[in-house]
C-alpha positions in Angstrom: 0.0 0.0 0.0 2.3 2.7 -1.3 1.4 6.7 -0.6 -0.3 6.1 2.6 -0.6 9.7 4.1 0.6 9.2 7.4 -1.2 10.1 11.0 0.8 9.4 14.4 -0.4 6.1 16.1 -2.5 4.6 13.1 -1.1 1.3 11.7 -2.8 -0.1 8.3 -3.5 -3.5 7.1 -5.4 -5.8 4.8 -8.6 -7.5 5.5 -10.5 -9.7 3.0 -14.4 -9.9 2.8 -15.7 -12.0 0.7 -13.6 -11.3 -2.5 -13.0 -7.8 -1.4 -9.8 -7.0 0.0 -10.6 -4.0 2.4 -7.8 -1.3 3.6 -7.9 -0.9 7.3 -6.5 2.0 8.7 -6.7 1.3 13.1 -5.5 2.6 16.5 -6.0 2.5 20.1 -7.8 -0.1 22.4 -10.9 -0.3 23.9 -14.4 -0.9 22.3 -14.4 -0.9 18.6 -15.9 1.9 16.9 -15.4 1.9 13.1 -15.5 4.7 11.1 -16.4 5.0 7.5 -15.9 7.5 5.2 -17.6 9.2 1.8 -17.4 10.4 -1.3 -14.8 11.8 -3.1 -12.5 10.9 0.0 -11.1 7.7 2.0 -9.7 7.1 5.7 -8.0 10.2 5.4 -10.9 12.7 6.1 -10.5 11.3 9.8 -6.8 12.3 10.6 -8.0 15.4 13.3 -10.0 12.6 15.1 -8.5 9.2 15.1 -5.7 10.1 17.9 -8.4 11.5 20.1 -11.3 8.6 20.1 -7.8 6.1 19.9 -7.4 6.7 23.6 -10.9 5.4 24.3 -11.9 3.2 21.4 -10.4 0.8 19.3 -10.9 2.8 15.8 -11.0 1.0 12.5 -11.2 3.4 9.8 -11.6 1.1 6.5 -11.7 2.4 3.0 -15.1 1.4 1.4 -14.6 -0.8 -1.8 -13.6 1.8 -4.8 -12.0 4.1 -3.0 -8.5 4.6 -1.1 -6.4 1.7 -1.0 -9.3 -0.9 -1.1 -10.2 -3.1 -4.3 -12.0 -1.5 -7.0 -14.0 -4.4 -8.5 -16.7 -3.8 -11.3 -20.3 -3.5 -10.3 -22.9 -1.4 -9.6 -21.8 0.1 -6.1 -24.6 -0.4 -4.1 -24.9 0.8 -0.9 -26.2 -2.2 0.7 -22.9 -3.6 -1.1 -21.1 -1.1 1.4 -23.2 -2.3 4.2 -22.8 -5.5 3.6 -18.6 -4.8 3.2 -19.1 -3.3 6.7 -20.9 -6.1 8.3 -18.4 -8.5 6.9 -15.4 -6.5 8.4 -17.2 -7.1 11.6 -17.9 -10.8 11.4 -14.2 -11.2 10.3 -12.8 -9.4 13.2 -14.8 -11.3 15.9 -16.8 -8.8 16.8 -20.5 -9.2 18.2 -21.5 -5.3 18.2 -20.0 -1.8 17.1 -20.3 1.4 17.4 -20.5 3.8 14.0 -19.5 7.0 12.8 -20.1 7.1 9.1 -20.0 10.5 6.8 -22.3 10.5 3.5 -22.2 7.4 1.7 -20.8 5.7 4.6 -23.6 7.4 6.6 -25.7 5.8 4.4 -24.2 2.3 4.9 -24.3 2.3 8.9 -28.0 3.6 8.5 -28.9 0.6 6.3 -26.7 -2.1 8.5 -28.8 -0.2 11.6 -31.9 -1.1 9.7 -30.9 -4.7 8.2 -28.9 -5.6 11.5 -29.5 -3.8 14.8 -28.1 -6.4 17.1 -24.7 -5.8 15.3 -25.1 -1.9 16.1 -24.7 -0.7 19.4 -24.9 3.5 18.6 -24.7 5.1 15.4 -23.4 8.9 14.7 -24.1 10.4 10.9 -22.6 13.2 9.4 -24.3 14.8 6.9 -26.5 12.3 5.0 -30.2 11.9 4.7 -31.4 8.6 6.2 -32.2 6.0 3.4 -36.1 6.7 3.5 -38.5 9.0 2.4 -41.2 11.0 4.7 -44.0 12.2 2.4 -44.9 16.2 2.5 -45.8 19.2 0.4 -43.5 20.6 -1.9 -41.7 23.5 0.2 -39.3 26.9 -1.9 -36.3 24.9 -0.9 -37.4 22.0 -2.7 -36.6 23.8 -6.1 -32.7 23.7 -5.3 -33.1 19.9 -5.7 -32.2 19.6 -9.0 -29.4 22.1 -8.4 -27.8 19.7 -5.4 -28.0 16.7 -8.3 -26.5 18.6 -10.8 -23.1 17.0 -9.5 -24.3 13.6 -8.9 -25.5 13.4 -12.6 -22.2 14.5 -14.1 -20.7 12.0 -11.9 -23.1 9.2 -12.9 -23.2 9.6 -16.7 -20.7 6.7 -18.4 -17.5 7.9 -19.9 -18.0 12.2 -19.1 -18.2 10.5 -14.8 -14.7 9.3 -15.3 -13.3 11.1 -17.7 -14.0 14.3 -15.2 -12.1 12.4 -12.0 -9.1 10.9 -14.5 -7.7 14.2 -16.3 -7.1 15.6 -13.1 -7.7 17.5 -9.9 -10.3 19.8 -10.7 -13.7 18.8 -10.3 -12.8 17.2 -7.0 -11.1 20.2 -5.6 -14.2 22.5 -6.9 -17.1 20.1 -5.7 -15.2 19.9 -2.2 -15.1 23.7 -2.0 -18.5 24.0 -2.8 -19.7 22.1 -0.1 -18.0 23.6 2.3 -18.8 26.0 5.0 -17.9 29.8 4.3 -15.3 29.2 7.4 -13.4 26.4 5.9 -10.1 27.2 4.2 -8.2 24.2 1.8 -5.2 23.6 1.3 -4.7 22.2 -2.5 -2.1 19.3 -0.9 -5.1 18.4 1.0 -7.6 18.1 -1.9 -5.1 16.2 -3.9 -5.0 13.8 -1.7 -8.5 12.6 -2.4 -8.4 13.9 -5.9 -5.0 12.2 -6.6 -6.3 8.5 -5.7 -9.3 8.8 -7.5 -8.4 9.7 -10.8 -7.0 5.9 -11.0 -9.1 4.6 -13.7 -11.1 1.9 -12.1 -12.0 4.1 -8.9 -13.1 6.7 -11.2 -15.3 3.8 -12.7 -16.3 3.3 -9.2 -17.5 6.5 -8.2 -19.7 6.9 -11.4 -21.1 3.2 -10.9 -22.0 4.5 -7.2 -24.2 7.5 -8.7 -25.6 6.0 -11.3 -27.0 3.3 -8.8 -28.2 5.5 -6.5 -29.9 8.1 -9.1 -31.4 5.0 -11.3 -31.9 2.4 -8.5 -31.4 2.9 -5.2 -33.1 6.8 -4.9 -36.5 5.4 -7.2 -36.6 2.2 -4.5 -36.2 4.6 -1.4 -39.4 6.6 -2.6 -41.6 3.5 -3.5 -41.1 2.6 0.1 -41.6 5.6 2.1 -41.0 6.5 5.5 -38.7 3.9 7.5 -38.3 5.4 10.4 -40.1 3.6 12.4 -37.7 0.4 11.9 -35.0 2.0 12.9 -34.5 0.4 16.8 -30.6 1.8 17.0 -30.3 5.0 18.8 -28.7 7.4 15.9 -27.6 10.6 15.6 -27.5 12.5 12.6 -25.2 15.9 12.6 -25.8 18.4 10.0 -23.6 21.4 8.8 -25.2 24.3 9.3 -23.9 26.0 6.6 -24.5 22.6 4.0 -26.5 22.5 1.4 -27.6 19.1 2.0 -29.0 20.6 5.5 -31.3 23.3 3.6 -32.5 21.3 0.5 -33.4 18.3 2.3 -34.0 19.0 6.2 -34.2 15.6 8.0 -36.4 15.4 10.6 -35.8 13.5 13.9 -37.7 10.1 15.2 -38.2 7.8 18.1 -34.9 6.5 17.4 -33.3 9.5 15.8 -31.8 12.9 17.2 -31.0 15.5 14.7 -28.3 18.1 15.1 -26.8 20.9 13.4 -23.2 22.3 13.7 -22.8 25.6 13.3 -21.2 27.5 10.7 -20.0 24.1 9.3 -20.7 22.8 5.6 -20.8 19.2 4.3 -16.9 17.8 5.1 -17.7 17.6 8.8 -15.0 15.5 10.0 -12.4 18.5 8.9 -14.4 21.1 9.1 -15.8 20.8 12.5 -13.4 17.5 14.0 -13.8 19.1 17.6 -17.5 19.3 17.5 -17.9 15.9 16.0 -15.2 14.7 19.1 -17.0 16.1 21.3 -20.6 14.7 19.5 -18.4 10.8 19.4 -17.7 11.4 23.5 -21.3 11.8 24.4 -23.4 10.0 22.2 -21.7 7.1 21.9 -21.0 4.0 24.4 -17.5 3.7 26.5 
């Protein structure tokens, strides 16, 4: 696993699941809490709080399949493919229950293994992603900035322009990052290119479009016909929002029995680095010792 960024304390390894080979970045003791990351990044976006939750937790911070250092098969991407990836890293580590922090898609995953499996789930924390259901209501002004929020996810999901944006270079990464961000949040380029750099590798750019294109064709037409699922969710969760996100304004998730819903000020979608003390602080109090 060549150009691993480096972050004091965390050792990496290989774990296979299934025929997946997952990367595995870990450190610290304690009860296992497993972290999972989104799109466009890897284990990276959790540098500013693995040492902190290592000195309570075990933390595993894997790369989902496509991204990082993990395989890249072909296939569709689904996000019950990630959720089932997660539950296998579990069953092959001998674990009986985890804690989650997951970010967007891998937000999505723990929400759907907290559905599909909530004796494997002891608390879950999102960051800035809708829960995978739909709650039926009137049409509201912010709704009409929906098909401005998918403009991305279409370019991303269309066969050959998808890829072809991620592989000739650093650009639409670096811009769709930026854009999501909070008005406080300052980049480095270095930093972006870290997440831009990996994915312009052909079949993770291949990856990433196969994920949209599931989701917009598949996943997001399936998620309406069903409805409102909130009532089968039996794990407590907690969803953080960024104040400042887009995401947070368009779509507005509301809380449940099971389901607390918070929003971080001033922050924008890449919570992890945008806010890591608040979501530390959220991890602390939320979750189980």
């Amino acid at each position: 696993m060549a150009d691993l960024p480096h972050v004091p304390g965390v050792t990496h390894r290989e774990i296979h699941v299934g025929e997946v080979r997952l990367h595995v970045a870990e450190a610290g003791d304690g009860s296992p809490l497993i972290l999972l990351h989104g799109w466009p990044q890897h284990w990276w976006c959790w540098r500013h709080l693995i040492p902190q939750l290592a000195r309570s937790y075990r933390v595993m911070a894997p790369d989902l399949r496509g991204f990082g250092w993990s395989d890249a098969p072909p296939g569709a991407y689904a996000k019950a493919d990630f959720a089932a990836d997660l539950l296998g890293l579990i069953d092959a580590e001998g674990l009986d229950r985890v804690s989650v922090v997951g970010h967007d898609w891998g937000g999505y995953a723990a929400f759907l293994l907290a559905l599909d499996q909530p004796q494997r789930v002891k608390r879950l924390l999102a960051l800035e992603i809708t829960p995978p259901w739909v709650r039926r209501s009137l049409p509201r002004p912010r709704h009409l900035a929906v098909p401005l929020l998918a403009s991305y996810q279409l370019l991303l999901a269309t066969p050959v322009i998808g890829p072809r944006a991620l592989t000739s270079g650093t650009a639409a990464v670096r811009a769709l990052i930026r854009a999501g961000s909070g008005p406080r949040m300052v980049w480095r380029d270095a930093d972006l290119d870290a997440y831009a750099t990996v994915l312009r590798q052909p079949e993770r750019a291949q990856a990433s479009s196969a994920c949209y294109r599931t989701f917009l064709t598949r996943e997001l037409p399936a998620v309406v016909a069903r409805g409102d699922r909130s009532g089968e969710l039996r794990v407590p969760a907690l969803l953080a929002m960024g104040a400042a996100s887009p995401l947070r304004w368009v779509l507005d998730p509301q809380p449940s029995r099971y389901l607390t819903v918070k929003s971080i000020p001033g922050a924008g979608h890449f919570l992890p680095e945008e806010a890591p003390t608040e979501v530390v602080r959220l991890a602390q109090t939320w979750l189980p010792d």
